[in-house]
C-alpha positions in Angstrom: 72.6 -0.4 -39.7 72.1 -3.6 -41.5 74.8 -2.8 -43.9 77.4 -2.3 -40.8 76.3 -5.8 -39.2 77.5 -7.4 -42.5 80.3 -5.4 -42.8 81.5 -6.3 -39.5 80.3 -9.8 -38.6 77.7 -9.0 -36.2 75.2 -12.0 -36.0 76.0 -12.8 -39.5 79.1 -13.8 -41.6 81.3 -11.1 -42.2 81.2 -10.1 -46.0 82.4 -6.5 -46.7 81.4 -6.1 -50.0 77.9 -7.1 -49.2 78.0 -4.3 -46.4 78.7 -2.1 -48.4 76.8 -2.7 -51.0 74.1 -2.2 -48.7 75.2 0.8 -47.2 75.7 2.5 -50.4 72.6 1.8 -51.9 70.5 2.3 -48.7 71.3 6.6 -49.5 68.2 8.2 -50.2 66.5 11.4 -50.4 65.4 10.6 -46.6 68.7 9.1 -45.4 71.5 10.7 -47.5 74.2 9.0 -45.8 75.8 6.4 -48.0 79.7 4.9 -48.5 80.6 8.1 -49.3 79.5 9.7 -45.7 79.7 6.6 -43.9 83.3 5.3 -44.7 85.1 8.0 -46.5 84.9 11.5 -45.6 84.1 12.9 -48.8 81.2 15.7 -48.0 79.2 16.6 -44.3 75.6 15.8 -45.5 73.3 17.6 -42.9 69.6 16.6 -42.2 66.8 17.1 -39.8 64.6 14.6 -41.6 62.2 12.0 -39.6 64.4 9.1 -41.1 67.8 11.0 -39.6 66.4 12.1 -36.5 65.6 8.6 -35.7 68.8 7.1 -36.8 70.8 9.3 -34.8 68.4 8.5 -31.7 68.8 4.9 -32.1 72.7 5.2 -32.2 72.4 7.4 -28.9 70.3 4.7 -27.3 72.9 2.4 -27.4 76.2 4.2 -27.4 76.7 3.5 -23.9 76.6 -0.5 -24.8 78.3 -0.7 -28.1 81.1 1.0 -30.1 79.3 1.0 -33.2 76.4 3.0 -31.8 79.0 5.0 -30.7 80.7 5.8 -34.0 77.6 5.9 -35.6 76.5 8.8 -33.2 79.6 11.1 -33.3 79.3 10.4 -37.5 76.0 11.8 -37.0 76.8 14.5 -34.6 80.0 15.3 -37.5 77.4 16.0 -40.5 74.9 17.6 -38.4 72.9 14.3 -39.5 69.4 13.9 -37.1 71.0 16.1 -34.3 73.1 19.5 -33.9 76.1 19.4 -35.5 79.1 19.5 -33.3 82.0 18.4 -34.3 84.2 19.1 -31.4 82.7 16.4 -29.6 82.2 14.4 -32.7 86.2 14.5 -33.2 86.5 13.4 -29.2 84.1 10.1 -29.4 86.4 9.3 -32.4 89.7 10.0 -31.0 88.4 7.8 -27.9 87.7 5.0 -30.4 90.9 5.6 -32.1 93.0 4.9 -28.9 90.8 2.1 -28.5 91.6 0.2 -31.4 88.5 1.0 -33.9 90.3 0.8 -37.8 87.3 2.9 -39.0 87.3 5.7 -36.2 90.9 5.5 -36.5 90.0 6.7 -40.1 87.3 9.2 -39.2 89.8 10.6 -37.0 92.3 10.6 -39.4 89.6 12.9 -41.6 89.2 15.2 -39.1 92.7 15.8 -38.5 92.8 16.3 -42.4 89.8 18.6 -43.0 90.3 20.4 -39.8 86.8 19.0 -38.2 86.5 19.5 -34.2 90.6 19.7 -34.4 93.2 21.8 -35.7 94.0 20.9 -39.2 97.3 18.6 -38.7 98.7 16.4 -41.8 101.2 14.7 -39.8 98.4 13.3 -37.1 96.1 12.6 -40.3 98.9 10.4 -42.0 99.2 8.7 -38.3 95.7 7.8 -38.1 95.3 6.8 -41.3 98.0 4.7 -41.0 96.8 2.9 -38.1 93.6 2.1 -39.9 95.8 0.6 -43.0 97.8 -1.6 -40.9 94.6 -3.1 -39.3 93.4 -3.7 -42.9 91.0 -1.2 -43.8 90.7 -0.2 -47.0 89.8 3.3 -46.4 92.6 3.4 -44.2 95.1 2.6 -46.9 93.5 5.0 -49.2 94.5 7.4 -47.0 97.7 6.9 -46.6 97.9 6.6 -50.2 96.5 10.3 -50.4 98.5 11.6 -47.7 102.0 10.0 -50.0 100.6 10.9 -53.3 100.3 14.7 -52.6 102.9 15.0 -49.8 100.3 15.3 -46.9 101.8 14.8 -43.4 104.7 12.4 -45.0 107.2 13.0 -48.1 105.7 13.0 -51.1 106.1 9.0 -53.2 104.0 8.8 -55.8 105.1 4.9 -56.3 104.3 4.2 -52.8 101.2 5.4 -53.0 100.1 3.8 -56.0 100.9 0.8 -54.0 98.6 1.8 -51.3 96.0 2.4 -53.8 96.7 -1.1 -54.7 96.2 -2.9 -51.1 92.3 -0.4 -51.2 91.7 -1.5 -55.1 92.9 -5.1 -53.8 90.2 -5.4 -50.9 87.3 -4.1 -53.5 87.3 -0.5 -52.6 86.0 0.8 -55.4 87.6 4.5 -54.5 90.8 2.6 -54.7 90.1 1.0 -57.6 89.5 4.4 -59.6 92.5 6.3 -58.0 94.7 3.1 -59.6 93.3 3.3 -62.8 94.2 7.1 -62.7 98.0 6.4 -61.9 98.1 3.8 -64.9 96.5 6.1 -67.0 98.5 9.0 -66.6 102.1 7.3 -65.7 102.2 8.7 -62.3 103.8 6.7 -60.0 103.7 3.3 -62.1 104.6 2.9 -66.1 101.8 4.5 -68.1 99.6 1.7 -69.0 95.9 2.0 -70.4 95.5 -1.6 -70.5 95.8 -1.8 -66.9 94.2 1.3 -66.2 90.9 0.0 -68.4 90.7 -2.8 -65.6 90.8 -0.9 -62.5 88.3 1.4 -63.8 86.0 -0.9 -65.1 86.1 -2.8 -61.4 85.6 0.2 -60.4 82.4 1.5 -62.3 81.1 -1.9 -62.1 80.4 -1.3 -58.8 78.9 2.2 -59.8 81.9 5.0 -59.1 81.1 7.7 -61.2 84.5 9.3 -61.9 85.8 5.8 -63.4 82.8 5.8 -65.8 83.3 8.9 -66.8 87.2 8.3 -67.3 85.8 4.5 -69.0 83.6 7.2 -71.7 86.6 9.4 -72.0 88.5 6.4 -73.2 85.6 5.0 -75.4 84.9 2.0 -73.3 81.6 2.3 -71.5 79.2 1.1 -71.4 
């Protein structure tokens, strides 16, 4: 929770890189969610341990008061995280968020409209919700978009604009973004092939721990 208050600004200055730093490295055995189930949809992590059951409990407690509580909850109901999984309603909280305004449920629903979690799978609905995120400035938001135009998902297929969406995530510090640019500079998709270029992003990237840059940095002989 503490890694959400600085992400957002809540009785502290808003730094989202801090937030996130905390959020990531706050993953543990006992709490397994971290950026990766928190912000991007990556992988439903279940768990009925003491430190999820509680976690979930205090997001119910106060989901009637606050929207965060209320994300948090239906991101706990999604993985099945400290409570039963049910993703049906899960998918509902964060549709109602959505429509609310909410970049980052906005995103989760996006997800769940891409995986097919609580909702028919639907690209074109996906690409609209993560679209909505984007253009409120989240970076996960744009790297969805980005997905959805790099493979064609819900929208034509533009490998150059997507690369460009990549760039706005990368940009912000998003260290997913910042891998999935190095990859287009280092294979010539989408942009001029460029290892220079694709040597930076990587490095921001794995500087910030992202294991598929630093294994793409030892490919290319330059990590550590």
């Amino acid at each position: 929770m503490l890694g959400w208050m600085h992400y957002l600004g809540r009785g502290t200055m808003r730094d989202e890189q801090k937030g996130v730093k905390i959020i990531r490295e706050n993953k543990s055995d006992e709490f397994l969610l971290g950026e990766g189930e928190c912000l991007v949809a990556w992988s439903l992590t279940s768990s009925d341990s003491p430190a999820a059951q509680m976690f979930f409990d205090l997001c119910r407690l106060g989901s009637d008061r606050d929207w965060l509580c209320k994300h948090l909850a239906a991101m706990c109901l999604i993985h099945g995280f400290g409570t039963i999984q049910d993703q049906t309603k899960a998918a509902g909280i964060f549709e109602s968020l959505a429509r609310e305004g909410h970049s980052h449920s906005q995103n989760w629903l996006g997800w769940c409209c891409w995986r097919g979690w609580g909702v028919p799978e639907n690209y074109p609905s996906a690409f609209e919700w993560f679209t909505k995120s984007a253009n409120q400035g989240n970076s996960y938001g744009y790297l969805g978009v980005g997905w959805c135009c790099y493979y064609g998902t819900g929208v034509a297929e533009d490998k150059p604009q997507a690369v460009e969406w990549y760039r706005k995530s990368a940009e912000r510090g998003n260290r997913y973004g910042q891998c999935w640019l190095g990859d287009r500079y280092q294979y010539g998709q989408g942009v001029a092939k460029d290892i220079v270029t694709a040597i930076l992003w990587y490095r921001k990237s794995a500087d910030q721990g992202d294991e598929l840059a630093i294994n793409e940095l030892k490919k290319l002989g330059r990590w550590p």
